[in-house]
C-alpha positions in Angstrom: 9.6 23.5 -21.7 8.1 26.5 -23.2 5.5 28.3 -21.0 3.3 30.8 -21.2 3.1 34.0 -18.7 -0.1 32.4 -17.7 1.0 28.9 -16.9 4.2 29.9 -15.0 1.8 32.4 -13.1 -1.1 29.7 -12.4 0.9 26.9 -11.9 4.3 27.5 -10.6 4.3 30.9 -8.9 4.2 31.3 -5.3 4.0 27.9 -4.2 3.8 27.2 -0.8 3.9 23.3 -0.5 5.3 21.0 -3.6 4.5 17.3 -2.9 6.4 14.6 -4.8 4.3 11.7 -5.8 0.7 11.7 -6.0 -0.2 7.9 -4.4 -2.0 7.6 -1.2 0.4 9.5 1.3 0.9 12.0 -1.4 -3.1 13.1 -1.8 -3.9 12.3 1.7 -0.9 14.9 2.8 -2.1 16.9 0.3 -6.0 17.2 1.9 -4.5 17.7 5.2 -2.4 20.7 4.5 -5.2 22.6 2.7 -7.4 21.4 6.6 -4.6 23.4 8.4 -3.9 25.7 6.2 -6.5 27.0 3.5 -5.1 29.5 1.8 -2.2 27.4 1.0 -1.2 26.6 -2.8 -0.4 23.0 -3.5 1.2 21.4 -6.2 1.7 17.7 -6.6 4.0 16.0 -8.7 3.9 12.5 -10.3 6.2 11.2 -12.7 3.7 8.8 -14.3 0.9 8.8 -16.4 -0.8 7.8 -13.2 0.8 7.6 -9.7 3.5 5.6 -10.6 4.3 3.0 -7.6 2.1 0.9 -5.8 -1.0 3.3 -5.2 -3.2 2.3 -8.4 -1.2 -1.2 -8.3 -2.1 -2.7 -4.9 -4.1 -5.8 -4.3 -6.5 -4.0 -2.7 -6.3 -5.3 0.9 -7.7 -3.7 4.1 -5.6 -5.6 6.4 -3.5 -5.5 9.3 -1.5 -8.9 10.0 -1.9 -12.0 9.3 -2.0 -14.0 12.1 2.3 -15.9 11.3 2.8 -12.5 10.8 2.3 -11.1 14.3 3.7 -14.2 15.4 6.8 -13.1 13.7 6.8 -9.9 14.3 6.3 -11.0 18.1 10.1 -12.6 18.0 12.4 -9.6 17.6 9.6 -6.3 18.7 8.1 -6.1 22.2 3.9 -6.6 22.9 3.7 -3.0 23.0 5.4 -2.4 19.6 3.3 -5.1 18.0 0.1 -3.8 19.6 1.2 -0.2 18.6 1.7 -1.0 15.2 -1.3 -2.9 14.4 -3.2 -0.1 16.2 -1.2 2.4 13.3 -3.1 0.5 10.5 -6.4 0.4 11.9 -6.4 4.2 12.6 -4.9 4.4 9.2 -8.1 2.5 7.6 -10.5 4.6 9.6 -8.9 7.5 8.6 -9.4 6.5 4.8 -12.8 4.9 5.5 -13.8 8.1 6.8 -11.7 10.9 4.1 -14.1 9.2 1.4 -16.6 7.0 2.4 -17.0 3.1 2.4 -19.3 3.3 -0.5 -16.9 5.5 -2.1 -13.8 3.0 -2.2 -16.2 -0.3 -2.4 -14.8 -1.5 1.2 -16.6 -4.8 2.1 -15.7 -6.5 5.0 -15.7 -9.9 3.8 -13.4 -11.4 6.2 -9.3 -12.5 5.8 -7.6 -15.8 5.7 -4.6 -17.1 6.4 -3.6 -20.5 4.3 -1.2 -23.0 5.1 0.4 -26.0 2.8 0.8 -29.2 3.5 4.2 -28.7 3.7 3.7 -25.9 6.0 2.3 -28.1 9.4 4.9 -27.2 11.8 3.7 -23.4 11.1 0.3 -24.2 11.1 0.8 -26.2 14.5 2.7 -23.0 16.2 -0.3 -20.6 14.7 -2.8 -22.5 16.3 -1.1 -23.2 19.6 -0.4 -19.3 19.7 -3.7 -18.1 18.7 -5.4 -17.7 22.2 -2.1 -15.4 23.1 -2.4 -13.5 20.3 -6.2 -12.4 20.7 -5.7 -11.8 24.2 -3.1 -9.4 23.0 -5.8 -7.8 20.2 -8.4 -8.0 22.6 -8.5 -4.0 23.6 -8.3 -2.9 20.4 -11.0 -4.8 18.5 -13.1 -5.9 21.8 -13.4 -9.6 20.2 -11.5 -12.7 19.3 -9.3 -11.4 16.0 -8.2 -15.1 14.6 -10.8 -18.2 14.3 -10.6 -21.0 12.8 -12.5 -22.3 9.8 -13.0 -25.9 7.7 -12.1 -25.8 3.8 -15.1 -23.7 2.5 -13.9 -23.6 -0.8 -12.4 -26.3 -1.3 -8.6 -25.4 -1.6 -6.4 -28.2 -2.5 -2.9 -28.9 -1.0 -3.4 -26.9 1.7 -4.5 -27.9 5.7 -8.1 -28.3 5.9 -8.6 -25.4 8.8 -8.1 -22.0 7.9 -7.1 -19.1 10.3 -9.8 -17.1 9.9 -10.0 -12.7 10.8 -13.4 -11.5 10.5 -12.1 -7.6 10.8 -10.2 -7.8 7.2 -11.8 -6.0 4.5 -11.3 -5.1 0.5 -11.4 -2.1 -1.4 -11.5 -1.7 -5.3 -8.3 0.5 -5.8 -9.2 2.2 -8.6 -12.1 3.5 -6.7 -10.1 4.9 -4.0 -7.6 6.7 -6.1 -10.3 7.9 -8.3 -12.3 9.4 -5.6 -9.0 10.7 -3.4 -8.0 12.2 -7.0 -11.4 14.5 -7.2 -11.4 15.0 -3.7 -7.8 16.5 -3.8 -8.8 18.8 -7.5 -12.2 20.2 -5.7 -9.7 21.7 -3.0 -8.3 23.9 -5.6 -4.9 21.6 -5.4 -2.7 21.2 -8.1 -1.7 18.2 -10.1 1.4 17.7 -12.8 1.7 14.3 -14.5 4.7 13.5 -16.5 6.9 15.0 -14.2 10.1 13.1 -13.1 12.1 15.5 -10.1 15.7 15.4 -11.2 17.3 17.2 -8.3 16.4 20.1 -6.1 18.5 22.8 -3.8 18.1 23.7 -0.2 18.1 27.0 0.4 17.4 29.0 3.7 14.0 30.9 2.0 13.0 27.9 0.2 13.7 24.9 -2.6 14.7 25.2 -6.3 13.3 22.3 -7.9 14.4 20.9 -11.2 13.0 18.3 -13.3 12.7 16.5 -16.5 10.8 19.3 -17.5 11.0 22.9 -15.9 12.6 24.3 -12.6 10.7 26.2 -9.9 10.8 27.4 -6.4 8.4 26.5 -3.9 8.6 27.2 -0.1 8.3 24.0 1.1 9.3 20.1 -0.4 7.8 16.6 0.9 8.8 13.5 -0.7 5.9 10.8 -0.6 7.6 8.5 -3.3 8.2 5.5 -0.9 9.4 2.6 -3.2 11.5 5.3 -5.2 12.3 7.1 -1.9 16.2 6.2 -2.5 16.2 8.0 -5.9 15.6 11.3 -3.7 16.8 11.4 0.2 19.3 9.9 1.9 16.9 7.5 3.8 16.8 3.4 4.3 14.4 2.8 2.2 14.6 -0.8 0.0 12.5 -1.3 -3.5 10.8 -4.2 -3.4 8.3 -5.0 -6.3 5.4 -7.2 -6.5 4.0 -8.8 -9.5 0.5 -9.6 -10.0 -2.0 -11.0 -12.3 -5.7 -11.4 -12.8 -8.0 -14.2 -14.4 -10.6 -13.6 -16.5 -14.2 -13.2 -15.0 -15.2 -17.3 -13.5 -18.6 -18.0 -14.1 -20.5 -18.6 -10.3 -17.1 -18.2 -8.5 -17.7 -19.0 -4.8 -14.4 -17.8 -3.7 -14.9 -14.5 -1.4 -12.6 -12.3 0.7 -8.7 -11.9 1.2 -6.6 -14.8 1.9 -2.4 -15.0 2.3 -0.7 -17.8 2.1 2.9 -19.3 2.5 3.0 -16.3 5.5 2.2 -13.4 3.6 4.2 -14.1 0.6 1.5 -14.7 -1.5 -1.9 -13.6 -1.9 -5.2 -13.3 -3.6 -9.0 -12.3 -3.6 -12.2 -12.0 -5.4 -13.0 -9.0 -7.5 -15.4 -8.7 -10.2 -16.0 -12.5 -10.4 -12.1 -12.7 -11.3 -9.2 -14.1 -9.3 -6.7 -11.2 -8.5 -3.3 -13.0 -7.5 -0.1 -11.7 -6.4 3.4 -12.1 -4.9 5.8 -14.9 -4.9 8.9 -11.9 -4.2 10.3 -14.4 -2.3 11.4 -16.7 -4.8 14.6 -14.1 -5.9 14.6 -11.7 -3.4 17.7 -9.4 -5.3 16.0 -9.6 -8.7 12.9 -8.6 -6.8 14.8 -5.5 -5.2 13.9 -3.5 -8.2 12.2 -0.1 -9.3 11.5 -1.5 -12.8 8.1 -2.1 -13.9 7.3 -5.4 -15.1 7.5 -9.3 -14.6 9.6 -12.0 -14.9 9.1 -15.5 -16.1 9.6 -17.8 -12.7 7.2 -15.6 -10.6 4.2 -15.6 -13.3 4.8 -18.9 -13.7 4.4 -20.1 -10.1 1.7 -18.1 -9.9 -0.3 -20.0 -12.7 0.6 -23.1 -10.9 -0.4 -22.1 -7.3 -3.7 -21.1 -9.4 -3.8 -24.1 -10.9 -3.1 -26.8 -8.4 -4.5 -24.6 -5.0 -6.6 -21.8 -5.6 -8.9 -23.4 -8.4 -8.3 -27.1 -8.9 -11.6 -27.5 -10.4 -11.6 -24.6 -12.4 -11.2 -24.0 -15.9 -9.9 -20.3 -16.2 -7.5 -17.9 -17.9 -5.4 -15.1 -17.1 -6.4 -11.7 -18.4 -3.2 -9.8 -17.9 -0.3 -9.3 -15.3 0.9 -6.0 -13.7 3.5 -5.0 -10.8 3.8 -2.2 -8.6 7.0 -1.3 -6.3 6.3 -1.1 -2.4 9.0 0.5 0.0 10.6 -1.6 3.1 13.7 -1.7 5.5 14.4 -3.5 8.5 11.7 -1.7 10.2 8.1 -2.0 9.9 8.1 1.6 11.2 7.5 4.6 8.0 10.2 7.0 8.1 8.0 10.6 8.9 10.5 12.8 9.2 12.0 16.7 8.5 15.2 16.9 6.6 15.8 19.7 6.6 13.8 23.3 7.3 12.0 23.1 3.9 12.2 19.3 3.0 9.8 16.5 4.6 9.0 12.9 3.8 6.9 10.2 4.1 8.3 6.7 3.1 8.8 3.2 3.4 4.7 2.3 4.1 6.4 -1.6 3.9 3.5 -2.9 1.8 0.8 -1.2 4.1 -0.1 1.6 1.8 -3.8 1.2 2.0 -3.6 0.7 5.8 -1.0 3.5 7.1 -1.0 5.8 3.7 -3.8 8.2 5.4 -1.8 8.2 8.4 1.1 9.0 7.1 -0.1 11.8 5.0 -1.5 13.2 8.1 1.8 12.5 9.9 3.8 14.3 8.2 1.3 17.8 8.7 1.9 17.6 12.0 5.3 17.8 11.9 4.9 21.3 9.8 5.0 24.4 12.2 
């Protein structure tokens, strides 16, 4: 690349913190180093156009379980990890709630539910057997009863004809909250490169030489925040996993309002804009799934249009507007890995599909583990 005396001296001189990927972890770290340490200089670094994995790509839910999924979670992690974890994502949305404001990111609490085929009784039968446990368990952090039940409201076919039903979940727009955590980062005087793929970089004991697709620097400090690419970077467990999604066209007096999984978590969909957003369905092919490639395939899309067609809106005429996919980051463990690796390289990865809820956190996280 062929810079200027002025670029190299404005943008890449004298860096104190370079922060790899500019999604939700990566601009909420990003605030909370120039909190604790204001005279700091910042540079972020995004390989995409925009940030590149799931950040701008997310369905856009403020949630923190579904009800099968605590259930599961319940069979191989003690009360207290459960409990812990769920605690994680509700600090995590308050932290983001409060960095830029409800009206900010469009949050409406419009309530989550959990639906359950026909096929799917003997679930449905343990959920609601379990249920009582399970808000007992809630009760101390949300001072209510966390899962209800509800009739058929909107008239769902193939499915039972009670829903689980979570008053606490909520929805964002996500291209609000990126927007807004964009100009919030920029007004602090923090740097952003787009278009910048890291290649490799070198520990050294007075810093990291960084090189990339484009240039090579030094900067004191490196923090990985690439989660679904994490692998590409550090040595950590961290699994691509993408997840395909499409929207319908807007659906003249739609009645259909808030966030609702179904098939336990596997798929999902809500209202936006009078539209149908609708994603998942990683669970029919698993390895193909396991991807960091952008893009869709044929038997996902496809049960998609017919879980639209023969559940969501029966009645409905509607078309699809477009599809998109983003790539998440999991492991074995729910846990992110927030962690030093060495004394100038950090990370915060593996957000296992929770980026909205734990993202904030685990910006913050990784701050305090920075002397």
């Amino acid at each position: 690349m062929n810079l200027s005396y002025w670029e190299i001296k404005s943008w890449l001189t004298n860096i104190d913190y370079t922060i790899v990927g500019s999604g939700i972890v990566g601009l909420n770290c990003a605030l909370q180093l120039k909190q604790r340490f204001p005279k700091a200089t910042i540079l972020i670094l995004e390989k995409g156009m925009l940030p590149q994995g799931a950040s701008t790509k997310n369905a856009g839910f403020a949630c923190f379980g579904s009800l099968s999924e605590i259930l599961d979670d319940l069979k191989s992690r003690s009360e207290e990890e459960v409990v812990s974890l769920i605690k994680k994502r509700l600090v995590g949305l308050l932290l983001l709630r409060q960095t830029l404001s409800d009206q900010a990111i469009y949050y409406q609490q419009l309530g989550g539910y959990e639906l359950f085929t026909k096929e799917d009784s003997q679930l449905f039968d343990v959920c609601l057997s379990k249920r009582e446990t399970v808000n007992k368990l809630l009760k101390p952090l949300f001072k209510d009863a966390v899962f209800r039940t509800k009739k058929n409201e909107f008239n769902f076919n193939n499915i039972q004809e009670t829903y689980v039903f979570n008053p606490f979940e909520g929805q964002i727009d996500t291209g609000k909250m990126m927007e807004a955590l964009l100009l919030k980062v920029q007004s602090k005087g923090i740097k952003i490169l787009n278009n910048i793929l890291v290649e490799s970089y070198e520990d050294a004991s007075n810093g990291v030489q960084v090189k990339t697709n484009q240039l090579e620097f030094k900067t004191e400090n490196l923090i990985f925040t690439t989660n679904g690419f994490a692998s590409q970077h550090i040595p950590e467990k961290v699994k691509p996993a993408r997840a395909q999604v499409l929207i319908t066209k807007p659906i003249k007096n739609l009645h259909i309002q808030g966030t609702f999984h179904l098939d336990k978590g596997y798929y999902y969909f809500r209202n936006i804009d009078n539209r149908i957003l609708f994603g998942g369905g990683r669970n029919l092919d698993f390895t193909v799934e396991e991807t960091t490639e952008l893009g869709q395939t044929e038997r996902i899309q496809n049960k998609l249009k017919e879980l639209l067609t023969t559940v969501i809106l029966p009645k409905t005429d509607f078309e699809i507007d477009y599809s998109w996919s983003g790539i998440m980051g999991v492991g074995e463990s729910k846990k992110p890995i927030v962690k030093q690796l060495s004394d100038h390289v950090y990370c915060g990865v593996r957000l296992g599909g929770m980026g909205i809820a734990i993202g904030s956190l685990v910006g913050k996280d990784i701050v305090d583990l920075i002397e």
